[in-house]
Residue, then its C-alpha position, 0 to 999 in steps of 0.5 A: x869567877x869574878x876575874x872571868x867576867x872581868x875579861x869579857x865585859x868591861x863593867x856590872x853594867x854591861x854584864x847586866x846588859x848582856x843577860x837580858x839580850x840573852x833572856x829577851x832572844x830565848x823568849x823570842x826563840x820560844x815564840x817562835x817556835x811555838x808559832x811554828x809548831x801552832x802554824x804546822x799543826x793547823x795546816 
């Protein structure tokens, strides 16, 4: 599994980098979303 990340990302650094885009879009996506929901439900 190692040897798989290796291929991707160049180094432990960008690796970690990566991970908390992932994290920080998925909350954006969240908020998102529930403002939507919140914006539709009281129109």
């Amino acid at each position: 599994m190692n040897d798989d990340f290796e291929k991707y990302y160049e180094n432990k650094e960008a690796d970690e980098d990566s991970k908390s885009d992932a994290r920080v879009i998925t909350i954006l996506i969240t908020v998102l979303v529930v403002a939507a929901t919140f914006w539709v439900a009281n129109q």
